[in-house]
N, C-alpha and C positions, 0 to 999 in steps of 0.2 A: 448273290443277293445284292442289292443296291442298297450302297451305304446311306445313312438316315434315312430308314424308309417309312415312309408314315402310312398309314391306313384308315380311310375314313369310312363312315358304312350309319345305314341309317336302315329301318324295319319299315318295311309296307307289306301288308299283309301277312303272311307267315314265311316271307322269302328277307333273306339277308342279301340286300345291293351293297358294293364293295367300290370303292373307286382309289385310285391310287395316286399319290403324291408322290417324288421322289426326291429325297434334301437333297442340301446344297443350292449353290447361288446361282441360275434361279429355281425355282422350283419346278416343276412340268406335272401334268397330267403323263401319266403312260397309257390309261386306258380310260376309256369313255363308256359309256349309258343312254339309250334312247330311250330306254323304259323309265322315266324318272314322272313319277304322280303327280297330277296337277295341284294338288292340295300342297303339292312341296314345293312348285313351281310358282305357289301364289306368296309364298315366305321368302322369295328370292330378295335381297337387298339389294345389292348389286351383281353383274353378270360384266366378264371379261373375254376378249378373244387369245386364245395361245395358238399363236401361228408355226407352222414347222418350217421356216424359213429361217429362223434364227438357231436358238439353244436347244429348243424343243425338236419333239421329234415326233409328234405330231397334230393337227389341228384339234382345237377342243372349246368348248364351251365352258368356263370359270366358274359355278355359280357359288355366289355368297350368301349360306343362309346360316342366321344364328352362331357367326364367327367362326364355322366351318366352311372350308370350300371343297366342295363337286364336282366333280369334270362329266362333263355333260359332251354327246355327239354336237358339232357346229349346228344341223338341222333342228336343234332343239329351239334353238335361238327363236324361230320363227313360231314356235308355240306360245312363249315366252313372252313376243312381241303381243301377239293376240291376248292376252290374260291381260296383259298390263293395260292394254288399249281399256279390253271391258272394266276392267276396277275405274278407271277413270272417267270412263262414260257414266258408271253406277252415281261416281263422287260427286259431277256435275248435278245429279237429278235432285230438284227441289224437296 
C-alpha cells in the first residue's frame, strides 16, 4: 500500500467513482476518470495539468471542486474548456 494514501470519491447515480491521491511531497493522481458528469464539471474551480515528466507517474487532469481534488483523464480538459466557454457566453447575455 502507499504510504498516506488518500481516497477521494463522489456518487453519481448509483455507482461510486473513486480517484486516488498518493501522499507525500508532491502529491500525484495514480489513477484517472473519463466518466466524470458534466454537472460536476460545471463546480470545477480550478483545473491543473500533472505531467509524468517530473515526480508523477502519469499524465492527469487536477480538478478542484469544493476543496477536493479529482484526477480527471488530460482529454477531459477539452470538455471543460467547452462548459466554461458556454457559462460565459450565457454571463455576457443581457
Amino acid at each position: 500500500m502507499i504510504p498516506n494514501q488518500h481516497l477521494l470519491a463522489f456518487h453519481t447515480s448509483s455507482r461510486l467513482h473513486k480517484y486516488q491521491l498518493y501522499g507525500g511531497i508532491p502529491k500525484c493522481c495514480v489513477k484517472t476518470s473519463m466518466d466524470i458528469p458534466t454537472n460536476l464539471l460545471r463546480k470545477v474551480e480550478r483545473a491543473e495539468m500533472q505531467l509524468s515528466n517530473g515526480v508523477c507517474e502519469i499524465n492527469a487532469l487536477i480538478l478542484h471542486v469544493k476543496g477536493k481534488k479529482l484526477c480527471a483523464h488530460p482529454k477531459t480538459k477539452r470538455k471543460l474548456k467547452r462548459l466554461q466557454r458556454k457559462a460565459q457566453k450565457r454571463q455576457k447575455r443581457p
